[in-house]
C-alpha positions as CSV (number, residue, x, y, z in Angstrom):
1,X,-1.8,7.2,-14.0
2,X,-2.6,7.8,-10.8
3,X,-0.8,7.2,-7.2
4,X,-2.3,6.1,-4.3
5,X,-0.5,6.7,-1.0
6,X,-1.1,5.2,2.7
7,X,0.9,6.0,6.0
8,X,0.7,4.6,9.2
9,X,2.7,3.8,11.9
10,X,4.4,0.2,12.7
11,X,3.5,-0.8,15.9
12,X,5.2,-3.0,18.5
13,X,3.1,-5.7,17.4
14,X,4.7,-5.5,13.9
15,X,8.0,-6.1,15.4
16,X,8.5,-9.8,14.7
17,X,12.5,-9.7,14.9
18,X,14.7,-8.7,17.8
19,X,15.4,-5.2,18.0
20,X,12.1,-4.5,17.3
21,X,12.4,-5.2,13.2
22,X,9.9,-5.4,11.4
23,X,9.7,-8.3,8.7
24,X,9.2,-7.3,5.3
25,X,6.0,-9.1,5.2
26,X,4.3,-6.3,6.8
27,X,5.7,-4.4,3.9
28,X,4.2,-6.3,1.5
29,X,0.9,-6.4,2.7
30,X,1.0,-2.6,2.6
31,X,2.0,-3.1,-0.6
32,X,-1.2,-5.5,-1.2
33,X,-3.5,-2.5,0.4
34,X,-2.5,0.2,-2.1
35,X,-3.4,-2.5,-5.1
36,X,-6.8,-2.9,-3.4
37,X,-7.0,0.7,-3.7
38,X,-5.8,1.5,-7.0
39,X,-7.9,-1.3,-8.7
40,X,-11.2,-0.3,-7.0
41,X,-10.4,3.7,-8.2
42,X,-9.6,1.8,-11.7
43,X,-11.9,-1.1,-12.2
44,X,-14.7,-0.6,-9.2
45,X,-13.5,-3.7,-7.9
46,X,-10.8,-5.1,-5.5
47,X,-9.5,-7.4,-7.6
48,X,-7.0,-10.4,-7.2
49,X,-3.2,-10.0,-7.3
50,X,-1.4,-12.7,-8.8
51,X,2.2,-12.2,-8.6
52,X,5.0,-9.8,-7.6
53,X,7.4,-9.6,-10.9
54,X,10.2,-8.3,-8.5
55,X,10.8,-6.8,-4.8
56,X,13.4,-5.2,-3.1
57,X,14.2,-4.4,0.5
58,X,16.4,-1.1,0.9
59,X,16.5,-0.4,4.4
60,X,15.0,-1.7,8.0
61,X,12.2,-0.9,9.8
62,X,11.6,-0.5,13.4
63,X,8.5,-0.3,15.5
64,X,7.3,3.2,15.6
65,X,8.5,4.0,12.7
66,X,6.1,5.8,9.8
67,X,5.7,4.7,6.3
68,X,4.4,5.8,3.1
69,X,3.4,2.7,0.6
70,X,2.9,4.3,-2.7
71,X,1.8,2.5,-5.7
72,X,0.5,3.3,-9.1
73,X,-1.0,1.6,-12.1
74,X,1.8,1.2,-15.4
75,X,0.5,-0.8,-17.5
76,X,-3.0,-2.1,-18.4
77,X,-4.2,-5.3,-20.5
78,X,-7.9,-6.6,-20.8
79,X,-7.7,-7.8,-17.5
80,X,-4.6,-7.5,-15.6
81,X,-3.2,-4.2,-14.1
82,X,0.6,-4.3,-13.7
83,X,2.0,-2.1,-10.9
84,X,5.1,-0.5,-9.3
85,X,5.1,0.4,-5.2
86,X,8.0,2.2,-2.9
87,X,7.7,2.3,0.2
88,X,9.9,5.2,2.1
89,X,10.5,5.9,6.1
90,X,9.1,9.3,6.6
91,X,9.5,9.7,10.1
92,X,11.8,7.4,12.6
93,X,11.5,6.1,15.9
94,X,14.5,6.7,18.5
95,X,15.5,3.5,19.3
96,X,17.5,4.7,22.9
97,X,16.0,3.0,25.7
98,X,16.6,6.0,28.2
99,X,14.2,8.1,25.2
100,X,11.4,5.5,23.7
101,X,8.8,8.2,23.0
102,X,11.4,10.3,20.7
103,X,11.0,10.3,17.3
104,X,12.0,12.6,14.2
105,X,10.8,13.6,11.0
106,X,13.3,12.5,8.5
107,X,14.2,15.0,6.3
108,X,14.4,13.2,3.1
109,X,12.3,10.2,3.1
110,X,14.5,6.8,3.0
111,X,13.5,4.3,0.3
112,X,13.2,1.0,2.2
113,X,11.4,-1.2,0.3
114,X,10.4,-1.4,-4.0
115,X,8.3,-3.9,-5.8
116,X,6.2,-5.2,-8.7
117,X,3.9,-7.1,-9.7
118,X,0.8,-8.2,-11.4
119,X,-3.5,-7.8,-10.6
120,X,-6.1,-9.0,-12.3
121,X,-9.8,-7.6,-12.9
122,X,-11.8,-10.5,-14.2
123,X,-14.3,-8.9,-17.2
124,X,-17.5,-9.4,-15.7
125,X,-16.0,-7.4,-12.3
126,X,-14.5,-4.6,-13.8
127,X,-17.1,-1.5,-13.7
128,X,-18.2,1.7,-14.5
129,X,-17.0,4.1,-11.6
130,X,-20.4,5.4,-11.5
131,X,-22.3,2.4,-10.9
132,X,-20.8,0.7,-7.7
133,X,-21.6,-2.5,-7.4
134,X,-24.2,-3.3,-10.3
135,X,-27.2,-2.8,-7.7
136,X,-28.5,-0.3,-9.8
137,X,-27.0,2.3,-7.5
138,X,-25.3,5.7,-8.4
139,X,-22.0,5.1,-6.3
140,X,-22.5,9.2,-5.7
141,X,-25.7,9.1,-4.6
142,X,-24.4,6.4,-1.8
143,X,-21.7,8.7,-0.6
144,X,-24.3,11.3,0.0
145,X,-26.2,9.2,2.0
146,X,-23.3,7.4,3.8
């Protein structure tokens, strides 16, 4: 199936514990984005997501850190799309307080969160990729307008 991947960088206002942590919340809404993603490739649709089966947090993360949520489709029923996510540090912030700009490229990415769980397309929302949104209109003719 396929992967969908997002990165971006947690900002100071994603720090919700001292030390500048950031809660694993934020994680899991990351994790919520890629599902949006993967059932609207899948389905045409965003979908609902009903449960996480499991998830696991490896390792913290700061502000100014960057991370990679990656997610994919495993299974899929008449309705419901069961996924897996990871979630790996790519590059870290310096956490000195004489260097707070610095920051380095990890060199292998460092697994810090994994999870699973469960999304549903109802029937009547789930659609042909080529038709976007049942107006009638080719979804590639509104990209080459857009």
């Amino acid at each position: 199936m396929e992967e969908v991947m997002i990165r971006v960088r947690m900002s100071q206002s994603d720090a919700h514990y001292g030390g500048d942590l950031v809660d694993g919340a934020k994680l899991m809404q990351l994790f919520g984005d890629v599902a949006t993603e993967l059932l609207i490739r899948h389905d045409g649709d965003e979908g609902l997501f009903v449960a996480y089966d499991m998830v696991e947090f490896k390792a913290p993360v700061y502000a100014g850190d960057y991370i990679e949520a990656r997610g994919r489709i495993v299974r899929t029923g008449n309705t419901s799309r069961a996924m897996t996510f990871e979630a790996h540090k790519v590059i870290e912030a310096c956490r000195d307080p004489k260097d707070p700009s610095a920051a380095f490229i990890l060199e292998e990415p460092l697994l810090v969160a994994r999870a699973s769980g469960t999304c549903v397309v109802p029937k009547d929302k789930q659609r042909k990729q080529g038709n976007c949104c049942g107006c009638g209109q080719d979804a590639e003719t509104t990209k080459k307008e857009g």
